[in-house]
MDAnalysis code that builds the backbone (N, CA, C; Angstrom):
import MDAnalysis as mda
import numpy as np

u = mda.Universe.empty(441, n_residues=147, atom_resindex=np.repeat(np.arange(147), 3), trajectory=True)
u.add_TopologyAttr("name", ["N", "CA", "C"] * 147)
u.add_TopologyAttr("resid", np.arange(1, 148))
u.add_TopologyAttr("resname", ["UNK", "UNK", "UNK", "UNK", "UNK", "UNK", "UNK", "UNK", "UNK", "UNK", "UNK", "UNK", "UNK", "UNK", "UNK", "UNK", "UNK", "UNK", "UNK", "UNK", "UNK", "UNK", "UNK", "UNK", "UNK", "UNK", "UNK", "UNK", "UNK", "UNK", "UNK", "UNK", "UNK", "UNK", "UNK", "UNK", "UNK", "UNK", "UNK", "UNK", "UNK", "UNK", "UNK", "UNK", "UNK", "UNK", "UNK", "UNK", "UNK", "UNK", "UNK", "UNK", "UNK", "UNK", "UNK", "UNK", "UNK", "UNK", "UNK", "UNK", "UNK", "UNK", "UNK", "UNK", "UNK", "UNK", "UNK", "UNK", "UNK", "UNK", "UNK", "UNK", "UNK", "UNK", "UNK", "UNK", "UNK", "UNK", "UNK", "UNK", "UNK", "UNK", "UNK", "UNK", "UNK", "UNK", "UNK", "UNK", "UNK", "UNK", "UNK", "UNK", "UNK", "UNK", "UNK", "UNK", "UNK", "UNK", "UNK", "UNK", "UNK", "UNK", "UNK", "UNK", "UNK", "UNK", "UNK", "UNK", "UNK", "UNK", "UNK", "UNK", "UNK", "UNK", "UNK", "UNK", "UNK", "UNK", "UNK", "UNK", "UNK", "UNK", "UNK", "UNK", "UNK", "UNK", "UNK", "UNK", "UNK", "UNK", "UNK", "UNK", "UNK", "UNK", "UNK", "UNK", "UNK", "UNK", "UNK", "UNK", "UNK", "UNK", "UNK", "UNK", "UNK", "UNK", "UNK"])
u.atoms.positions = np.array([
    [-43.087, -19.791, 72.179],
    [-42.435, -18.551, 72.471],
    [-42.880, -17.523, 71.429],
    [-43.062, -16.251, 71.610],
    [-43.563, -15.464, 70.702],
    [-42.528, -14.399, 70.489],
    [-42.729, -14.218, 69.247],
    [-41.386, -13.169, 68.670],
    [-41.582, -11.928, 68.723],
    [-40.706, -10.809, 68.862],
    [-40.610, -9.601, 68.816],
    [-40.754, -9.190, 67.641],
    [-41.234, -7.933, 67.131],
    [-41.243, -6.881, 65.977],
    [-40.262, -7.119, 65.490],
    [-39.319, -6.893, 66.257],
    [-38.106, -6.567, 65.860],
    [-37.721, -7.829, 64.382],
    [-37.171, -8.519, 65.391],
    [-36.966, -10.339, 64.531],
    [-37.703, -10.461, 63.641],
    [-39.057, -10.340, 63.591],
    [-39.480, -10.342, 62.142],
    [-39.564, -9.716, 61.458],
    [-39.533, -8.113, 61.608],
    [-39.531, -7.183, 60.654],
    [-37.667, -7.569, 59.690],
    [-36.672, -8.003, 60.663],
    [-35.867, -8.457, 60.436],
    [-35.209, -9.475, 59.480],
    [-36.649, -10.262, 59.751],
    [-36.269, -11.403, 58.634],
    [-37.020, -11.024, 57.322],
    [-38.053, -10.500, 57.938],
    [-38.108, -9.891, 56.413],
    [-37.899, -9.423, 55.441],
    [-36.971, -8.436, 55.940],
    [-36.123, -7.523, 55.414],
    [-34.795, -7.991, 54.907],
    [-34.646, -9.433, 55.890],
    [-33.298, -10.372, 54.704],
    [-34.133, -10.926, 53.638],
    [-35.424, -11.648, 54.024],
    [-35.994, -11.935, 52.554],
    [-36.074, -11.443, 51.340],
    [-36.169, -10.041, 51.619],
    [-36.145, -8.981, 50.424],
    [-34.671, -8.802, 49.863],
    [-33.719, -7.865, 50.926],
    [-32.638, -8.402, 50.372],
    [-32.161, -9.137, 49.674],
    [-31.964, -10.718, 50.177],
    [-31.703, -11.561, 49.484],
    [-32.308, -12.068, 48.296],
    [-33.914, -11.426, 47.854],
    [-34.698, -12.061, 46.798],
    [-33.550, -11.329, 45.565],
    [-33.384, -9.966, 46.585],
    [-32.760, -8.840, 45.166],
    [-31.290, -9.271, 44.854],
    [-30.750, -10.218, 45.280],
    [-29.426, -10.205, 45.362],
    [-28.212, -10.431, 44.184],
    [-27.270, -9.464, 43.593],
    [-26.387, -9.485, 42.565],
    [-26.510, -11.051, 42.218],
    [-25.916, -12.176, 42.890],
    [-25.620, -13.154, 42.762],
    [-26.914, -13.968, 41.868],
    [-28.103, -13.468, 41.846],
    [-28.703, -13.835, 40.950],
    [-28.887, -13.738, 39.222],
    [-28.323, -12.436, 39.194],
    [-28.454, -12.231, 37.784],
    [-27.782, -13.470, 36.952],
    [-28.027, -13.701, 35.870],
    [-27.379, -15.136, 35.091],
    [-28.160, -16.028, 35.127],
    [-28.995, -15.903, 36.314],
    [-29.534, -17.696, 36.304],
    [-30.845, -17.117, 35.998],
    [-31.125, -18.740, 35.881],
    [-33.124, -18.629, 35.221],
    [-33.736, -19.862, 35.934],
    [-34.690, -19.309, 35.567],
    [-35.728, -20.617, 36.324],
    [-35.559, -21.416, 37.969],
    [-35.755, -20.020, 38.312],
    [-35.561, -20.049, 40.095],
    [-36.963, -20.245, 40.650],
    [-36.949, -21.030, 41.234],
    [-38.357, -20.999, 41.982],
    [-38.848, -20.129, 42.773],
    [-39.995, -19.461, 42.543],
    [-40.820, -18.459, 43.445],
    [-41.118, -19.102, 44.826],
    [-40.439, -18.307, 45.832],
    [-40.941, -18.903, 47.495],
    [-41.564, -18.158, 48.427],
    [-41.519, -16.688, 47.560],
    [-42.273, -15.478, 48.242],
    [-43.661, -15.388, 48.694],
    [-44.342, -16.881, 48.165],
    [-45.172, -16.782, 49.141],
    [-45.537, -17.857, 50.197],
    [-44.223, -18.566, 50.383],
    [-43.819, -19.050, 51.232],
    [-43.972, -18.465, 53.230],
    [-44.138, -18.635, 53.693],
    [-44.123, -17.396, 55.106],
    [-42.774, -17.646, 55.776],
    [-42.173, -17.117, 55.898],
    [-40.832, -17.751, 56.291],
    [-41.408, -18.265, 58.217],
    [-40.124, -19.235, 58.285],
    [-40.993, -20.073, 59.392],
    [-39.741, -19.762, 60.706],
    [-40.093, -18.693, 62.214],
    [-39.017, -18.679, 62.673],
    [-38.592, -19.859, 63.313],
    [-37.124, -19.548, 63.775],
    [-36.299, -20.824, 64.583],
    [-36.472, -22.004, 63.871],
    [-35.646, -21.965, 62.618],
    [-35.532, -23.663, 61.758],
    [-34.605, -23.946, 62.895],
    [-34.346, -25.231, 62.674],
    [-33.422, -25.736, 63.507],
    [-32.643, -26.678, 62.597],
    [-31.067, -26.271, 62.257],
    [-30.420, -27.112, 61.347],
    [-30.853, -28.417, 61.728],
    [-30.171, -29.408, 63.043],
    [-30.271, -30.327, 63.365],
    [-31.485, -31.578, 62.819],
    [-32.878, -30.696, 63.403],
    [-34.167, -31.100, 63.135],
    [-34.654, -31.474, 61.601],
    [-34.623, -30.145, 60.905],
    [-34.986, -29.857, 59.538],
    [-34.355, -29.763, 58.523],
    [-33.339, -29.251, 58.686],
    [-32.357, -28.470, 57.384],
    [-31.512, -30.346, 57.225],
    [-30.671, -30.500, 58.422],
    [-29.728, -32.064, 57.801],
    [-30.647, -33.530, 57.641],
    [-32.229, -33.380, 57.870],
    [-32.659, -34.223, 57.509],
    [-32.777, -34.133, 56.003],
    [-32.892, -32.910, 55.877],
    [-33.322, -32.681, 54.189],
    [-31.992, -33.238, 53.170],
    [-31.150, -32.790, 53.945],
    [-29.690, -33.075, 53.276],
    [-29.995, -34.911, 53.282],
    [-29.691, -35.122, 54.091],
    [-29.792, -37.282, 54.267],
    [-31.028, -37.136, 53.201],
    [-31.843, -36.834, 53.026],
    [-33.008, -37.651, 52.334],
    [-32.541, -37.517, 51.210],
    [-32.307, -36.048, 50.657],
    [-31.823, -35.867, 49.228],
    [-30.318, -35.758, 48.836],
    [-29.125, -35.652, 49.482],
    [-28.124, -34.809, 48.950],
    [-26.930, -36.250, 49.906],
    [-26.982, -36.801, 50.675],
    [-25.529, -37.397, 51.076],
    [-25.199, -38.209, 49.905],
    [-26.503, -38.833, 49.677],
    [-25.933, -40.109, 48.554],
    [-24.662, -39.843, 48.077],
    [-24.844, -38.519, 47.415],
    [-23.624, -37.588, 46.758],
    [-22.445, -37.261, 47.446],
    [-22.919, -36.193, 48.755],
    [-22.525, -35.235, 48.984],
    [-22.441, -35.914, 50.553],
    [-21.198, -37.290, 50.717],
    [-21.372, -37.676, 51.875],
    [-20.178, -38.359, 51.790],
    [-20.401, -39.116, 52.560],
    [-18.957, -40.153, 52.664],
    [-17.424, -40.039, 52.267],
    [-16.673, -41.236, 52.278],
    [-15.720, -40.627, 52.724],
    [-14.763, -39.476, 50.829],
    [-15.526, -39.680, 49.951],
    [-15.101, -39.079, 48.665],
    [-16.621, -38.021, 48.282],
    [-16.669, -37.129, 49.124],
    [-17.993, -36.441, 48.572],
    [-17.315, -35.638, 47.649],
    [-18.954, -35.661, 46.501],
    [-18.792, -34.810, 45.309],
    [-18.491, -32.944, 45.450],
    [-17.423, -32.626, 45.021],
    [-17.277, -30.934, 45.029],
    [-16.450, -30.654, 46.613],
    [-15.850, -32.119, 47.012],
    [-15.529, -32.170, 48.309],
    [-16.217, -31.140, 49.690],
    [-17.983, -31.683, 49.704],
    [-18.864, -30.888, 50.216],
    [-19.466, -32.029, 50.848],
    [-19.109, -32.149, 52.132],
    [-19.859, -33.473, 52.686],
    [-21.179, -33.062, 54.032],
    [-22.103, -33.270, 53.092],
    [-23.372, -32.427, 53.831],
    [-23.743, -33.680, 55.608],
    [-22.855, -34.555, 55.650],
    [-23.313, -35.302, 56.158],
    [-22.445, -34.581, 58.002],
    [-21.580, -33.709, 58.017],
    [-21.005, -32.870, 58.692],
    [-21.658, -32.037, 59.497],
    [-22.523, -31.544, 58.933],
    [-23.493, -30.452, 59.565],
    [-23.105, -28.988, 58.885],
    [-23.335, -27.940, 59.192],
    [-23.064, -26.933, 58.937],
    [-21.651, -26.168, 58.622],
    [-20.460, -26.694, 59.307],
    [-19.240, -26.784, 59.461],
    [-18.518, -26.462, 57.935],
    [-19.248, -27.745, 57.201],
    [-18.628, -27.864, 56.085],
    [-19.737, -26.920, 55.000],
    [-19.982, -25.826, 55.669],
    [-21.548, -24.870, 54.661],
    [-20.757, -23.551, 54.714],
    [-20.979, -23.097, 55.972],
    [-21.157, -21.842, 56.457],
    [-19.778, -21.135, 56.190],
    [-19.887, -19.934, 55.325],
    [-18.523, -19.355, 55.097],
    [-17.863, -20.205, 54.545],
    [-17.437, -20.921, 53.857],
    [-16.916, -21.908, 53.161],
    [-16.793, -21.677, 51.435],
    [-15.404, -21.388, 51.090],
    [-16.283, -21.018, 49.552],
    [-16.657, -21.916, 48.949],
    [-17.373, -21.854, 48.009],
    [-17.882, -23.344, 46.917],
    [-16.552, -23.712, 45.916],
    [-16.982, -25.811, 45.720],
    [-15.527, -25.771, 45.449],
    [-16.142, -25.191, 43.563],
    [-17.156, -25.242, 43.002],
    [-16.950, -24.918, 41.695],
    [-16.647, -23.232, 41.428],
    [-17.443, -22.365, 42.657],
    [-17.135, -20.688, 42.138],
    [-16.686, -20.492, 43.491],
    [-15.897, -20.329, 43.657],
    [-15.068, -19.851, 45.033],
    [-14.879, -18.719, 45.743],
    [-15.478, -17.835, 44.284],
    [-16.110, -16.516, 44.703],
    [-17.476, -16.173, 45.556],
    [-17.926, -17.398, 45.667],
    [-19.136, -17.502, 46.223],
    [-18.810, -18.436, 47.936],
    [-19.711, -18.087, 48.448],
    [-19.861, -19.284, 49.551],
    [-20.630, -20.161, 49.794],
    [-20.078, -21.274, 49.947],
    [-21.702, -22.071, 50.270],
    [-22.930, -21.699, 50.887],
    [-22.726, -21.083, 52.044],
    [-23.972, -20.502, 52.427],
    [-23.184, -18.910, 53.430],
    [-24.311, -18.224, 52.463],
    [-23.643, -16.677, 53.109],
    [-24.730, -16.289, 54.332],
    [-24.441, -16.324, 55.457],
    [-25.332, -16.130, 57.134],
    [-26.042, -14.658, 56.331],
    [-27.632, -15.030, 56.323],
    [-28.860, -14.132, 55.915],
    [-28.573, -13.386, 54.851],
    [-28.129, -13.993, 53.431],
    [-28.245, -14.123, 52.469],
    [-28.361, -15.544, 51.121],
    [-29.920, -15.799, 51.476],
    [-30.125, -17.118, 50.675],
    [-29.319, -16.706, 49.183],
    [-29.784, -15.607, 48.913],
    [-29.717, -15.325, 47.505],
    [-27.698, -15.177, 47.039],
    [-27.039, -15.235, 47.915],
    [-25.564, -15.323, 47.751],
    [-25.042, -16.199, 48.399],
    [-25.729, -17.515, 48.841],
    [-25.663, -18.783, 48.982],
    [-25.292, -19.895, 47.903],
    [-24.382, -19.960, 47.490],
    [-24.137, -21.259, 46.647],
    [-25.136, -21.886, 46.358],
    [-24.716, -22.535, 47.929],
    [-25.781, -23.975, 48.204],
    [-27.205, -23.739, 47.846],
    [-27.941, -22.702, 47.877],
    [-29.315, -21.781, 47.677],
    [-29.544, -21.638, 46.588],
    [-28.629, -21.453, 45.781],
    [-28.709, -21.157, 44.374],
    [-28.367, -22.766, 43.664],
    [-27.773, -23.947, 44.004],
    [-27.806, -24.878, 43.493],
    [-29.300, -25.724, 43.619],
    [-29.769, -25.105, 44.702],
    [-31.070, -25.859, 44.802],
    [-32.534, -25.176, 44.392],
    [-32.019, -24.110, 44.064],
    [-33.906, -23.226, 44.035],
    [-33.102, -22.724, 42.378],
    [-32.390, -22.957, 41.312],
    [-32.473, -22.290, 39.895],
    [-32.065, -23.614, 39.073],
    [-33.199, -23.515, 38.041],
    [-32.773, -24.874, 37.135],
    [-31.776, -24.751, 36.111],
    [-31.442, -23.335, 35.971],
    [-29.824, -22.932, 35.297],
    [-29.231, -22.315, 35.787],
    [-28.166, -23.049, 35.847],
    [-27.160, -22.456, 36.987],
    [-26.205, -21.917, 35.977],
    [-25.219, -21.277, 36.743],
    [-23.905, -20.669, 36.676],
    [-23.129, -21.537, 36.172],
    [-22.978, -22.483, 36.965],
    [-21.811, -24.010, 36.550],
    [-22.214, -25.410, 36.927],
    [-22.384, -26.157, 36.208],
    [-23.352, -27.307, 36.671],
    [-24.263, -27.813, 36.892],
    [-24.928, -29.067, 37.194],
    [-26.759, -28.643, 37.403],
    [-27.284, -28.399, 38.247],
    [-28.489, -28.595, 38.445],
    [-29.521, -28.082, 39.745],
    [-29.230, -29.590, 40.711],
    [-29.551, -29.176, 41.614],
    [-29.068, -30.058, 42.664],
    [-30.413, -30.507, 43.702],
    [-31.438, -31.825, 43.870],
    [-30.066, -32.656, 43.618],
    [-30.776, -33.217, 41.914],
    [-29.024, -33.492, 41.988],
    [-28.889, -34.127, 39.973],
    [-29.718, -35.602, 40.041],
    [-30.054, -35.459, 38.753],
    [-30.922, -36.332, 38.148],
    [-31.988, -36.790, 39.155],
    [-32.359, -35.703, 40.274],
    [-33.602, -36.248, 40.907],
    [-34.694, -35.306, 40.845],
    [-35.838, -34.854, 41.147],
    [-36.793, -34.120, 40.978],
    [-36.298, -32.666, 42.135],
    [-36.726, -31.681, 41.602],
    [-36.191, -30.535, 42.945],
    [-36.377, -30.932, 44.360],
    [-35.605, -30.423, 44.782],
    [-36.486, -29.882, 46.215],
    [-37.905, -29.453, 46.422],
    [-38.998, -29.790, 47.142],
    [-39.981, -29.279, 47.188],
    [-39.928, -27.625, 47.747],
    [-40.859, -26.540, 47.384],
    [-41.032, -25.610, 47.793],
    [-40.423, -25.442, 49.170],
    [-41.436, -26.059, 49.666],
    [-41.454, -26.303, 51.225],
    [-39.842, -26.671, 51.830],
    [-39.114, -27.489, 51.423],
    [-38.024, -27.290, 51.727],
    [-36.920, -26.337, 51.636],
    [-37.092, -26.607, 50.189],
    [-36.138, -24.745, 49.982],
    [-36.864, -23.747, 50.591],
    [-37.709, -23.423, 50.713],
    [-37.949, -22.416, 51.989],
    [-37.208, -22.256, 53.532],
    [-37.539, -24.099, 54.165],
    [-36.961, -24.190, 54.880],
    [-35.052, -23.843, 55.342],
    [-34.762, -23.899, 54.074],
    [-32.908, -23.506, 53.967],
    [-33.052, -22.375, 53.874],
    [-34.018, -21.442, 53.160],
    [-33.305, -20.072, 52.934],
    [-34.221, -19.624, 54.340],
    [-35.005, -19.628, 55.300],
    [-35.249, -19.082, 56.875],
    [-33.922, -19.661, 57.522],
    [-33.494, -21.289, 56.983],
    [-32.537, -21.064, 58.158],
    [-31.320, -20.314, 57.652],
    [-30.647, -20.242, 56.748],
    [-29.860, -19.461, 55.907],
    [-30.056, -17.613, 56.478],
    [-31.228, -17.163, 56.274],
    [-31.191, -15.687, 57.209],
    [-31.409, -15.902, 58.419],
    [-31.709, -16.901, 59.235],
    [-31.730, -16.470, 60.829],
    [-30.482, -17.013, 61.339],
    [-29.455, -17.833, 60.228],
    [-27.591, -17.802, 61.066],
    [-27.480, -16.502, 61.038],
    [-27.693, -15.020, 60.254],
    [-27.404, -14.084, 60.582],
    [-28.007, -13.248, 61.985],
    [-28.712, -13.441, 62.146],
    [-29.852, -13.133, 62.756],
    [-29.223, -13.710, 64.635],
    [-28.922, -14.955, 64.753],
    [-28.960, -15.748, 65.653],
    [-26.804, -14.992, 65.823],
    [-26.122, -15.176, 64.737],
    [-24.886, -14.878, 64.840],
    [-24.927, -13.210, 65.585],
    [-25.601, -12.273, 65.693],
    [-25.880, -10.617, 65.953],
    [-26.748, -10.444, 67.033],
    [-27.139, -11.363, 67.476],
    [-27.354, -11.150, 68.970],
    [-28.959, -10.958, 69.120],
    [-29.761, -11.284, 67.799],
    [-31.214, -11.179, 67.462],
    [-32.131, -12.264, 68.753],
    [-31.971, -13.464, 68.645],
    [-32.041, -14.631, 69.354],
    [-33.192, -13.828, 70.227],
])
């Protein structure tokens, strides 16, 4: 299927946004993804909760998940949701990676409160955190009637 102007000038324009976003100041050592291409139509199901199972349920699953954040749910337990350590924040803010909790626990190696995620394992590859922050701006995108 081929995309309209529109939609991508669109997502682009959350990319930027969100690169600039308040919620960053404080932290350091964020990984560069800008030259990443953002990739349209992630599909949570497909991409985004496999990533979670490979790296993050161990934790962030069953029936006592850590930060009571059980990625093994799907999106439910993400979206609009505040985080349980800054509550001022949300786990994932629809087409804003950069005021994403969850976004910011995985793409900055100093955080705000706690460590980089996931703990005591090697990052996320590029390639994945990319993959969260396209799908992260196209819930906005897909929520506004973009689709």
């Amino acid at each position: 299927m081929t995309r309209g102007f529109s939609s991508q000038a669109f997502l682009s324009f959350g990319l930027l946004i969100s690169t600039l976003s308040p919620a960053r100041a404080g932290l350091s050592g964020c990984d560069d993804l800008g030259a990443i291409e953002a990739l349209p139509n992630v599909d949570f199901a497909t991409e985004i909760q496999p990533i979670f199972d490979n790296h993050c349920t161990q934790c962030h699953g069953g029936p006592n998940p850590i930060a009571f954040m059980d990625l093994e749910q799907g999106y439910t337990q993400l979206v609009d949701v505040p985080s349980f350590q800054i509550p001022q924040f949300t786990r994932i803010t629809p087409g804003y990676p950069g005021d994403s909790y969850l976004f910011l626990k995985i793409n900055c190696a100093n955080q705000f409160e706690g460590d980089r995620m996931p703990r005591e394992a090697p990052p996320l590859s590029l390639f994945d955190q990319a993959l969260i922050r396209d799908w992260i701006n196209q819930i906005l995108i897909f929520r506004t009637g973009f689709e």
